[in-house]
C-alpha positions as YAML, in Angstrom:
chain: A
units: angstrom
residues:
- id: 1
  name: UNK
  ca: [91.59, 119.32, 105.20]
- id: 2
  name: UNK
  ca: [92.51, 116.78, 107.70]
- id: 3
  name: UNK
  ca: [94.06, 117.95, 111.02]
- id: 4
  name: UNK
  ca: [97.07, 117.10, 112.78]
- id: 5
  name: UNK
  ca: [95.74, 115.39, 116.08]
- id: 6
  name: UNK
  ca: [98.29, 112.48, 115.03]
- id: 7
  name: UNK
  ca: [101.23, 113.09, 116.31]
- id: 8
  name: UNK
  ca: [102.68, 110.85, 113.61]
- id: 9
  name: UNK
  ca: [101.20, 113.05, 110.91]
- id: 10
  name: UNK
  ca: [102.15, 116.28, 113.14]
- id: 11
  name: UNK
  ca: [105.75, 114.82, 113.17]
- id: 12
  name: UNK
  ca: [105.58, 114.46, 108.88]
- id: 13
  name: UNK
  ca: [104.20, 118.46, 109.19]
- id: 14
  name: UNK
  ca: [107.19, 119.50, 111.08]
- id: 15
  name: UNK
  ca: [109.46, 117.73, 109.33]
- id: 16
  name: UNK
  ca: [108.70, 118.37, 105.51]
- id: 17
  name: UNK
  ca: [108.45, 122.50, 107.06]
- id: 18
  name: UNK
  ca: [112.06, 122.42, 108.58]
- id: 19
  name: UNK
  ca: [113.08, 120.45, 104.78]
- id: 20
  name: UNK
  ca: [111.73, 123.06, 103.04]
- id: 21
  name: UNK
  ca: [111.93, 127.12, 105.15]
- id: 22
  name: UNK
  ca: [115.09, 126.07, 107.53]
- id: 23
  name: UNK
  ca: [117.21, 127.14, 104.70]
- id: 24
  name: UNK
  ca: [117.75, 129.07, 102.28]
- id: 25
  name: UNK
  ca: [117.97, 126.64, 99.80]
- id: 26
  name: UNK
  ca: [114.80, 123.93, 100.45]
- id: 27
  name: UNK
  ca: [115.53, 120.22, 100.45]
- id: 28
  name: UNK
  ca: [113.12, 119.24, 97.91]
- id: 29
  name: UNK
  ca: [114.51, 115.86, 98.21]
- id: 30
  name: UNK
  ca: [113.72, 115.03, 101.78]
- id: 31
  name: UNK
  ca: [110.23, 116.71, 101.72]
- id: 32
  name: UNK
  ca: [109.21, 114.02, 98.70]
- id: 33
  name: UNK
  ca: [111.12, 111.19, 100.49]
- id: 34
  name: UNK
  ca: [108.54, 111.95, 103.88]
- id: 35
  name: UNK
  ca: [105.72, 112.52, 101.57]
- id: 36
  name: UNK
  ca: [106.81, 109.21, 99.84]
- id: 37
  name: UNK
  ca: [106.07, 107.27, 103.14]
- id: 38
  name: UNK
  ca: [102.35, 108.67, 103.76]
- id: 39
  name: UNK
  ca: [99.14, 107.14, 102.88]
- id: 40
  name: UNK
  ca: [97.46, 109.16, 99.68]
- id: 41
  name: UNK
  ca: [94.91, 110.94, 101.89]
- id: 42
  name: UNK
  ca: [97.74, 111.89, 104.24]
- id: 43
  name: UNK
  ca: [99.59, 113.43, 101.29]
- id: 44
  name: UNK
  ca: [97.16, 115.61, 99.57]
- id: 45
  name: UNK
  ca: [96.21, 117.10, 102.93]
- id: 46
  name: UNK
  ca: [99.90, 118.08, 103.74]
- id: 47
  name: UNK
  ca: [100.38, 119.27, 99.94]
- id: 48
  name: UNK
  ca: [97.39, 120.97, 100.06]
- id: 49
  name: UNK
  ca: [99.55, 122.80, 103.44]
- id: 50
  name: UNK
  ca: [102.46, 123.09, 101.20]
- id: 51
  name: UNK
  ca: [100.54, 124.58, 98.54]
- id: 52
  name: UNK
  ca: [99.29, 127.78, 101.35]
- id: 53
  name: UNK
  ca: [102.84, 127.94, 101.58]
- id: 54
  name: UNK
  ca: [103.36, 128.42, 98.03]
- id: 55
  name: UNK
  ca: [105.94, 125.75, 97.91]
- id: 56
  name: UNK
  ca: [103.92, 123.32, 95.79]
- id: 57
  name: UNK
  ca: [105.58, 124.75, 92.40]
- id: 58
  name: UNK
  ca: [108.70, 124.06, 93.44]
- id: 59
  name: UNK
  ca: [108.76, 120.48, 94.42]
- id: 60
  name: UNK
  ca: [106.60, 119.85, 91.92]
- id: 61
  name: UNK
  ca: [109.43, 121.48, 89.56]
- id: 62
  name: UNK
  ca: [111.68, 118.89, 91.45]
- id: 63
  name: UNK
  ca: [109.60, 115.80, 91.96]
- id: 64
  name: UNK
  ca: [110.70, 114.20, 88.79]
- id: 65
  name: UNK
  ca: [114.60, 114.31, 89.23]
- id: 66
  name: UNK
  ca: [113.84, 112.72, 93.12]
- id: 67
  name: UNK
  ca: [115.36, 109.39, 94.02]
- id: 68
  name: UNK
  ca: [114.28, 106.45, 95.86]
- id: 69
  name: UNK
  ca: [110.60, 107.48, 95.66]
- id: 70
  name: UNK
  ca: [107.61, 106.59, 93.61]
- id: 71
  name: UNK
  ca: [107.68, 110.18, 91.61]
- id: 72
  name: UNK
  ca: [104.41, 108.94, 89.59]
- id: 73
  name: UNK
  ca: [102.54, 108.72, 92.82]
- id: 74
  name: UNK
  ca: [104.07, 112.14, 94.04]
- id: 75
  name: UNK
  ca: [103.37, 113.81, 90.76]
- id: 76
  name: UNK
  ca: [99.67, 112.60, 90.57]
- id: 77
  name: UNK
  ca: [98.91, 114.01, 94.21]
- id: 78
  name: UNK
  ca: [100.40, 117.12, 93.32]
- id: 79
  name: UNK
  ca: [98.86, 117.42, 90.24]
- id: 80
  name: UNK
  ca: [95.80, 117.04, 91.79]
- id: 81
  name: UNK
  ca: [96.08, 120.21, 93.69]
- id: 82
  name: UNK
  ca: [97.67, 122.25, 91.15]
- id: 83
  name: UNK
  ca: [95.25, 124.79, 88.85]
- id: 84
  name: UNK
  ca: [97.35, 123.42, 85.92]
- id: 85
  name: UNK
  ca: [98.16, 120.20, 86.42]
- id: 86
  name: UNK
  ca: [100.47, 118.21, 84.23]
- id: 87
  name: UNK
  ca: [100.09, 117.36, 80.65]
- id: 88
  name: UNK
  ca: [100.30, 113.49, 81.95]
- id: 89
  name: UNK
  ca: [98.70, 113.77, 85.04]
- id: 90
  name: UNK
  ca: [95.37, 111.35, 83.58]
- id: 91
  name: UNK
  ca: [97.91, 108.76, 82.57]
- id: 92
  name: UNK
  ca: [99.89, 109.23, 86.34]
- id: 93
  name: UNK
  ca: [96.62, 108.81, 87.64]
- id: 94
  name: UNK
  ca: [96.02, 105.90, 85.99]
- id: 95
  name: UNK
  ca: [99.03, 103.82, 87.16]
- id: 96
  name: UNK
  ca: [97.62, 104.15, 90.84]
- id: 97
  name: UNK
  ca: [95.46, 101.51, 93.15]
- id: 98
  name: UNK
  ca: [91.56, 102.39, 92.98]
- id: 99
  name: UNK
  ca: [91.69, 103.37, 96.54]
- id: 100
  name: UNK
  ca: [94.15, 106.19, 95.45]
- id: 101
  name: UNK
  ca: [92.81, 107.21, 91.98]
- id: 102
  name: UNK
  ca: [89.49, 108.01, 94.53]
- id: 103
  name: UNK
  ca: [91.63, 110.10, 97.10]
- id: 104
  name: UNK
  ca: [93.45, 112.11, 93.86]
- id: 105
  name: UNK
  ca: [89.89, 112.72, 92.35]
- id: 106
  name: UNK
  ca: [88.34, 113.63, 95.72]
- id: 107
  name: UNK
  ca: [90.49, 117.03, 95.45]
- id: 108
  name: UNK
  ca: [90.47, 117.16, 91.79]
- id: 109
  name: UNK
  ca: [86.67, 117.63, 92.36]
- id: 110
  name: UNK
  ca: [86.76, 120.70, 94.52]
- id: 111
  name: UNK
  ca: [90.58, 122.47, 93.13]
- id: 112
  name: UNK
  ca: [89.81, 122.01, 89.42]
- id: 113
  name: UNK
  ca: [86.01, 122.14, 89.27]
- id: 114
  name: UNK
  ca: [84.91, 125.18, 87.56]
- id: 115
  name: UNK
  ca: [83.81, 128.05, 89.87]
- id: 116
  name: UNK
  ca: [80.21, 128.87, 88.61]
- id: 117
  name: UNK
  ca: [79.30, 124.51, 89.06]
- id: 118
  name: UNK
  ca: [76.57, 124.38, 91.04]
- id: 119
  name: UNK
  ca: [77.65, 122.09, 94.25]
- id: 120
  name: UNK
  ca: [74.50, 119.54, 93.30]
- id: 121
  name: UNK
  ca: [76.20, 118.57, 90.67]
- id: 122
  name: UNK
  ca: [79.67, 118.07, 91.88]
- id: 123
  name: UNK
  ca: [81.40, 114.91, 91.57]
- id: 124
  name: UNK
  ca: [80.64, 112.66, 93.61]
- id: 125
  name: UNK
  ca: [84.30, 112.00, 95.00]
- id: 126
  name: UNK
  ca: [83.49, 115.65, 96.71]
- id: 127
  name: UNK
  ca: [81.12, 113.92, 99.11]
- id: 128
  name: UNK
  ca: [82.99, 110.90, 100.13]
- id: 129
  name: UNK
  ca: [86.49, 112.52, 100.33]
- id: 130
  name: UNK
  ca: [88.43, 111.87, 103.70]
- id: 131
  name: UNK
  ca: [90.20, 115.39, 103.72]
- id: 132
  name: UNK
  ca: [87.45, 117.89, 102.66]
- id: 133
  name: UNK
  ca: [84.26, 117.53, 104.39]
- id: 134
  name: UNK
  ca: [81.23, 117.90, 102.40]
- id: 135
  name: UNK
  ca: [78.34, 120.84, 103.31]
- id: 136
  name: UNK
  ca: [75.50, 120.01, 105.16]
- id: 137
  name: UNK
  ca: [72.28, 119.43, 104.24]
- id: 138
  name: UNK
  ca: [73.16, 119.03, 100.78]
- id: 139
  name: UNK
  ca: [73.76, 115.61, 99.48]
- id: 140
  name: UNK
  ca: [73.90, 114.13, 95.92]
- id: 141
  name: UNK
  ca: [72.12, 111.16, 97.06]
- id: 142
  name: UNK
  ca: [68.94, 113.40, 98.54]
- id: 143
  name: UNK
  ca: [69.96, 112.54, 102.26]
- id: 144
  name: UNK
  ca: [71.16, 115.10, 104.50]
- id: 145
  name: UNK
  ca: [74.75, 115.67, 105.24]
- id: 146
  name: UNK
  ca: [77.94, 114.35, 103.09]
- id: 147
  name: UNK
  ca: [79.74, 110.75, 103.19]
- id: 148
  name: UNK
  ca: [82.58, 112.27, 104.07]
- id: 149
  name: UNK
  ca: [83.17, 110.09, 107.61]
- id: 150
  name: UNK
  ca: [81.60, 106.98, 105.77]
- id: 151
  name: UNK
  ca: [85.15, 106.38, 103.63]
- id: 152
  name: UNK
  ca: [87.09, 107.91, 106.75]
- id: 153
  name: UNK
  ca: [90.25, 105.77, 106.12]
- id: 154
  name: UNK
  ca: [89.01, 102.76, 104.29]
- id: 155
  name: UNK
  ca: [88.82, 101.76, 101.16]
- id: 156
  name: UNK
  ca: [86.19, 103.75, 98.80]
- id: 157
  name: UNK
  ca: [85.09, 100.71, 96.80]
- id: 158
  name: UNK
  ca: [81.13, 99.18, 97.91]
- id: 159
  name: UNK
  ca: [81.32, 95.48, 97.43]
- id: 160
  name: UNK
  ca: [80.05, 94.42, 93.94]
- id: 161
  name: UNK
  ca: [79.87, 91.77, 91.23]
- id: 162
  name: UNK
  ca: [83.09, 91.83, 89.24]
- id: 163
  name: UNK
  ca: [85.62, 88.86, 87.04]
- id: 164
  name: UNK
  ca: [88.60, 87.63, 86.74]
- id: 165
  name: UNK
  ca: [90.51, 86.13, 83.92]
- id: 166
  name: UNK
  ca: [93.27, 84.20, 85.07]
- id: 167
  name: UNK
  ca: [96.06, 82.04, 82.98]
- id: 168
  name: UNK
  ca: [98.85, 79.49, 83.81]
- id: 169
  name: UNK
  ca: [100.18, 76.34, 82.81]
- id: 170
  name: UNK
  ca: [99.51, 72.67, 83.74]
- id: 171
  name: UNK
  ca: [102.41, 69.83, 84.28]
- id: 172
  name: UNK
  ca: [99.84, 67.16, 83.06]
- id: 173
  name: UNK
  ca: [99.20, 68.91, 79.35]
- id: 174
  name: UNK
  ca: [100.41, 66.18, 76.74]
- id: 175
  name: UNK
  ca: [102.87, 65.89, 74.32]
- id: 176
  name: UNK
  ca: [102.53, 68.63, 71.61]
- id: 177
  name: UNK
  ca: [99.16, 70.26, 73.15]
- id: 178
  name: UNK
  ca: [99.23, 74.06, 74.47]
- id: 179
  name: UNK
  ca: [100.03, 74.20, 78.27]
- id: 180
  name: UNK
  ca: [98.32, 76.79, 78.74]
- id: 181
  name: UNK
  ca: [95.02, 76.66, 80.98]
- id: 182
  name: UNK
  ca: [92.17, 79.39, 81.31]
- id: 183
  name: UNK
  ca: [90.00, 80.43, 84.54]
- id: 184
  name: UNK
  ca: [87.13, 82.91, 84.05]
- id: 185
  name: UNK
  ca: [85.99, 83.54, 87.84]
- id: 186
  name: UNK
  ca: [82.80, 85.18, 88.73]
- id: 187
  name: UNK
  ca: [83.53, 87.51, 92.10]
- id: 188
  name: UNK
  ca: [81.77, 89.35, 94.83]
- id: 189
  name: UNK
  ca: [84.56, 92.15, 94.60]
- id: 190
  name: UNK
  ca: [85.00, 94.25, 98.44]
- id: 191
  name: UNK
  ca: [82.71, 91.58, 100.25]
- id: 192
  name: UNK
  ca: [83.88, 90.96, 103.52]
- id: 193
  name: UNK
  ca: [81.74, 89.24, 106.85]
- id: 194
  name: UNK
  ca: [84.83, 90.98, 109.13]
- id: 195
  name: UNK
  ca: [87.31, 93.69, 108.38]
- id: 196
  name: UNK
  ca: [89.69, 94.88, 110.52]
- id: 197
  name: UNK
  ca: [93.08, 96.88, 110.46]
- id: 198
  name: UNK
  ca: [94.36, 100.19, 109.52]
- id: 199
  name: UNK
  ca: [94.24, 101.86, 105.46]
- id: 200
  name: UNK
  ca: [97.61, 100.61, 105.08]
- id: 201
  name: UNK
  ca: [97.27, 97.09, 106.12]
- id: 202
  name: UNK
  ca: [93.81, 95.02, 106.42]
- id: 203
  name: UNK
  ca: [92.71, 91.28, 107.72]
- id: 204
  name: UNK
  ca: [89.11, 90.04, 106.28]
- id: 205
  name: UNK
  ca: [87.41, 87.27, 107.25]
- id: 206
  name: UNK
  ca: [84.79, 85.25, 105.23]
- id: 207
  name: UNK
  ca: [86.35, 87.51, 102.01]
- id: 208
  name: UNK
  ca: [85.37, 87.85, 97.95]
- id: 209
  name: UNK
  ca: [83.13, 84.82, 97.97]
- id: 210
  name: UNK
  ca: [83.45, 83.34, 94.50]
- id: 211
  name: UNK
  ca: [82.42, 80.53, 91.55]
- id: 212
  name: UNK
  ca: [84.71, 79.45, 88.59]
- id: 213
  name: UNK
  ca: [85.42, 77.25, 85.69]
- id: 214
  name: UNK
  ca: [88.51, 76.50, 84.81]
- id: 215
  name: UNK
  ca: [89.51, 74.93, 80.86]
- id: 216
  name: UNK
  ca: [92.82, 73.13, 80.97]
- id: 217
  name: UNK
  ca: [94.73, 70.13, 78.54]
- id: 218
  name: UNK
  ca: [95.26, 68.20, 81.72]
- id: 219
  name: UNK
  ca: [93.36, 64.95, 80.47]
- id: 220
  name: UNK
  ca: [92.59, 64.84, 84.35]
- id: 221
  name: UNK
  ca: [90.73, 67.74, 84.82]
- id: 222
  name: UNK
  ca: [89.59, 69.29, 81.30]
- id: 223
  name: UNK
  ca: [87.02, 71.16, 82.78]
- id: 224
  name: UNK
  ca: [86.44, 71.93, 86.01]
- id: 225
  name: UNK
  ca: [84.21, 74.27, 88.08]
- id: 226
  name: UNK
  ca: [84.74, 75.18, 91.88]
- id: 227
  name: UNK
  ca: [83.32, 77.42, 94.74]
- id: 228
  name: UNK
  ca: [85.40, 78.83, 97.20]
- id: 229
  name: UNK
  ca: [85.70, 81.68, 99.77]
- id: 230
  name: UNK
  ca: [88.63, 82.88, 102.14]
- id: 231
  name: UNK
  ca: [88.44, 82.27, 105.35]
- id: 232
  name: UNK
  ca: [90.98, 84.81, 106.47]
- id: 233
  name: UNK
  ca: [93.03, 87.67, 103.92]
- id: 234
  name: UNK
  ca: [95.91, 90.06, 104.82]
- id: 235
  name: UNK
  ca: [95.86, 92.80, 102.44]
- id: 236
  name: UNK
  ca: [99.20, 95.06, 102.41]
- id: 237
  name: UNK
  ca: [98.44, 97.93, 100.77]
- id: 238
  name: UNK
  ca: [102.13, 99.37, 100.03]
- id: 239
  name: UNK
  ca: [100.47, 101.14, 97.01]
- id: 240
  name: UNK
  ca: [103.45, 102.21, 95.26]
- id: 241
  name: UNK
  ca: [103.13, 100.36, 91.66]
- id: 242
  name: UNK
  ca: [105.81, 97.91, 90.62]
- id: 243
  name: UNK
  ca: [108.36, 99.00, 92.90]
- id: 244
  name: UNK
  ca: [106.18, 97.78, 96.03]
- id: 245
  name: UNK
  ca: [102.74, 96.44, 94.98]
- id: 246
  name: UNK
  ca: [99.92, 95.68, 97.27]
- id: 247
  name: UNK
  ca: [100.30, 92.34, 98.56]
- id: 248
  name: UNK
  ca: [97.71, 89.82, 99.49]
- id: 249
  name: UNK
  ca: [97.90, 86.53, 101.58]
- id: 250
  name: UNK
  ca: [95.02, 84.16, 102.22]
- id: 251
  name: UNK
  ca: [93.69, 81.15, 103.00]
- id: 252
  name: UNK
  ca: [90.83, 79.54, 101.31]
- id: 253
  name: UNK
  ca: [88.63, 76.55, 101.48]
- id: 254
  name: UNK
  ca: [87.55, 75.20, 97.71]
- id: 255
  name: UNK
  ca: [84.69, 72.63, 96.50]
- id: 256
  name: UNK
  ca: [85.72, 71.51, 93.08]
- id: 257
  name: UNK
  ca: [83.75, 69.36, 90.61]
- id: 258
  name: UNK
  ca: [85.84, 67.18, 87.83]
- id: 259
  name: UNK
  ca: [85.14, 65.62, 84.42]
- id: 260
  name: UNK
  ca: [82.18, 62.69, 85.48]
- id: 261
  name: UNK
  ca: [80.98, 64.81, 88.39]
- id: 262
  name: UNK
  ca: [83.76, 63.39, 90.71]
- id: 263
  name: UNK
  ca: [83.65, 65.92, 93.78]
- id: 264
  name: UNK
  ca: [86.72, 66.99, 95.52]
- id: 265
  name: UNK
  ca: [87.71, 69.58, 98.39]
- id: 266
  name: UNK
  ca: [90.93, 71.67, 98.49]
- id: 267
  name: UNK
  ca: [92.59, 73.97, 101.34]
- id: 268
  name: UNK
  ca: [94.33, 76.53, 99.28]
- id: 269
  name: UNK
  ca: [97.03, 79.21, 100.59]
- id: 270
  name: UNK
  ca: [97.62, 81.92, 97.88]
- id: 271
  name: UNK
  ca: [100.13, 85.35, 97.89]
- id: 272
  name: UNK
  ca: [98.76, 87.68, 95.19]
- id: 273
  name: UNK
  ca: [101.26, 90.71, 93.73]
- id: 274
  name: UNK
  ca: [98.93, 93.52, 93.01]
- id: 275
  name: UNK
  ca: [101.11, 94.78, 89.95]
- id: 276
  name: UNK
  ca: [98.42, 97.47, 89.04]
- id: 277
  name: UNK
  ca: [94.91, 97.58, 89.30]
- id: 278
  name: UNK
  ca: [94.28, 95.35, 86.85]
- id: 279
  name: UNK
  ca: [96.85, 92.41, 86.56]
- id: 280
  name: UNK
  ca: [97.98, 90.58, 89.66]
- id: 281
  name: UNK
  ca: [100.49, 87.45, 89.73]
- id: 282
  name: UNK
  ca: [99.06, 84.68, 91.89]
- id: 283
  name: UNK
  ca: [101.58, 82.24, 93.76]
- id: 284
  name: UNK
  ca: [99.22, 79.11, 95.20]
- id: 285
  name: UNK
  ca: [100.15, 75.79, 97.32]
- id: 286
  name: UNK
  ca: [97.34, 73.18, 97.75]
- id: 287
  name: UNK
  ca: [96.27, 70.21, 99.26]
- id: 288
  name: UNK
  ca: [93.26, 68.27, 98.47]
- id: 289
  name: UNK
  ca: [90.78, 65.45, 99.12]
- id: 290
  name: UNK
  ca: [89.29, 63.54, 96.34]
- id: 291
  name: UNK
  ca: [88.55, 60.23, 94.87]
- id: 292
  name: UNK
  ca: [92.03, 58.08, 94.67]
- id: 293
  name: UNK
  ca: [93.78, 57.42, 91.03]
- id: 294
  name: UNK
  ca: [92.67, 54.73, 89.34]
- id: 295
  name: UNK
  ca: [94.79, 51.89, 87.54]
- id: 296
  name: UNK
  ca: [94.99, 53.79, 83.79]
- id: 297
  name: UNK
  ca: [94.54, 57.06, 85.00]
- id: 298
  name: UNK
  ca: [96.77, 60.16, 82.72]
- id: 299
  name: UNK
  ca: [99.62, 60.48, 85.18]
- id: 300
  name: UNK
  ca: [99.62, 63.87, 87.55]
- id: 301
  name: UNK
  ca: [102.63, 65.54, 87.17]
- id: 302
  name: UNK
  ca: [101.52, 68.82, 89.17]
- id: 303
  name: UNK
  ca: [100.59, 66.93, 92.42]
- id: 304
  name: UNK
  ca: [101.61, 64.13, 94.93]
- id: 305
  name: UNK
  ca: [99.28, 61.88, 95.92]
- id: 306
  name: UNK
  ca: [98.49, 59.63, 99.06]
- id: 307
  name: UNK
  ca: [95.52, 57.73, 98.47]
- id: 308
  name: UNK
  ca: [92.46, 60.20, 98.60]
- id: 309
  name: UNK
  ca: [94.73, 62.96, 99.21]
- id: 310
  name: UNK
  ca: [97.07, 65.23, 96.63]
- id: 311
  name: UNK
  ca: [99.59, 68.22, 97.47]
- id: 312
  name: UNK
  ca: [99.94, 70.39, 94.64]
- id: 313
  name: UNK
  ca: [103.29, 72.42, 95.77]
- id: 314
  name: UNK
  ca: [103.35, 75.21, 93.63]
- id: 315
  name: UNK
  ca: [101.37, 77.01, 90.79]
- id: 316
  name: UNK
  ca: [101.55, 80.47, 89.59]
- id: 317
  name: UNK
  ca: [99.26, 82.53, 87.60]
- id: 318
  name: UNK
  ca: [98.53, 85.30, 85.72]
- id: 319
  name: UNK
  ca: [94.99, 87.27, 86.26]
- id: 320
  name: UNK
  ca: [93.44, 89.79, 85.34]
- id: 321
  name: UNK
  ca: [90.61, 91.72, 87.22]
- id: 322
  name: UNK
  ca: [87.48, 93.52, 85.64]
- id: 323
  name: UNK
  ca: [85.10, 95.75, 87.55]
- id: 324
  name: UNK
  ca: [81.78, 96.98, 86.17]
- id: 325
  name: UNK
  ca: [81.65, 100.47, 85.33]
...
């Protein structure tokens, strides 16, 4: 279990105890409203402290009729540290952020795992969990000691290949053709040169390096395939599903080659809406250096241009993320 050397953390503790033993009744509603506003490690240690105080059935009884909190996220944490957890608690589980579904499985690993497993074959979630150190010398991976302080409030996920599907619509698509265009994006997931920040909100520099090819009507640019990287990414990781997603801002310098190999480069600032895990709505603004418009050229209705330059003000996208296995 984590300890309570924060004194933010220690001020949670003392609070959620006075909600729920000052009286004779407990105030199951302001003990999931603080629990509401901690990250997901935070929470499972200080349910697992609710739980010595045998407590844990009845918020859990409660959590559902709470207001103004995510009760999915409270009743997957609590599920995880209950022996029978609820009959939805995979789907709950589910409708969290990777980072979280990690945390929720860390415990599910040690409180649900049955009693005669031997601890070499233990998930591995055990070993990396932030809140329940793992033995020493054993280790699934044959080294000695756990990963316990590797994941120690950061994000669980190694950087990796992954793709993304994306969709949106182009101005420039002509009379009676489908709008619609289609970007399949091949990503170096978690890849960051710099990372710094706290679990709940992170800046990364040099982030996701990445190559596409984009298929779109737009007589302009039918087909065309880019490179680009972010130079700089604030992640805000609300985690709390549609009613707050994660939130990303960055900036992000793109090489783009055209129909007839004409070569342009782009400066591209983008605010991604993490709506789950695997759907995110893009919102984009661009401007752009390329070969002018020639006399006869399809008209761009998406940009305005200056000569060699273009400012496209505003697109917005739909995309969809895929991880490996």
């Amino acid at each position: 279990m984590g300890s309570l050397d924060d004194p933010k953390l220690q001020d949670y503790h003392d609070q959620i105890q006075r909600a729920l033993t000052w009286s004779s009744q407990p105030d199951w509603q302001k003990a999931c409203e603080i629990l509401n506003g901690m990250s997901m490690p935070d929470m499972l240690d200080e349910l697992w402290r609710i739980r010595t105080s045998s407590h844990l059935n009845g918020l859990s009884l409660f959590a559902p009729r709470a207001s103004g909190v995510n009760i999915a996220r409270l009743r997957a944490g609590m599920g995880a540290l209950q022996p029978q957890p609820p009959g939805d608690f995979d789907s709950l589980v589910r409708m969290l952020p990777d980072d979280q579904q990690f945390a929720i499985m860390s415990v599910c690993a040690v409180t649900q795992a049955p009693a005669n497993l031997s601890p070499a074959l233990w998930s591995k979630y055990y070993w990396q969990t932030r809140s329940l150190a793992a033995p020493d010398p054993i280790s699934i991976n044959g080294s000695s000691g756990g990963g316990a302080a590797k994941g120690k409030g950061k994000d669980d996920d190694d950087a990796h290949l992954a793709a993304d599907v994306a969709t949106g619509i182009t101005a420039n698509a002509p009379k009676g053709a489908n709008p619609a265009t289609y970007t399949v994006t091949l990503i170096y997931r978690n890849l960051d040169a710099f990372k710094f920040g706290s679990d709940n909100t992170e800046i990364d520099l040099i982030h996701e390096p990445n190559i596409s090819l984009q298929m779109s009507p737009d007589p302009n640019n039918q087909l065309t395939k880019s490179a680009a990287v972010s130079l700089i990414n604030l992640h805000l990781k609300r985690n709390w599903g549609l009613i707050k997603p994660d939130v990303e801002v960055s900036i992000a310098p793109q090489l783009n080659v055209a129909p007839g190999n004409a070569l342009n480069a782009a400066l591209q600032a983008q605010v991604e809406l993490h709506i789950t895990t695997q759907i995110s709505l893009t919102f984009s603004s661009s401007v752009g250096v390329g070969p002018a418009a020639r006399p006869g050229d399809p008209p761009d209705y998406g940009s305005l241009h200056d000569g060699n330059l273009s400012f496209s003000p505003f697109n917005i996208g739909l995309v969809g993320h895929w991880d490996p296995p």
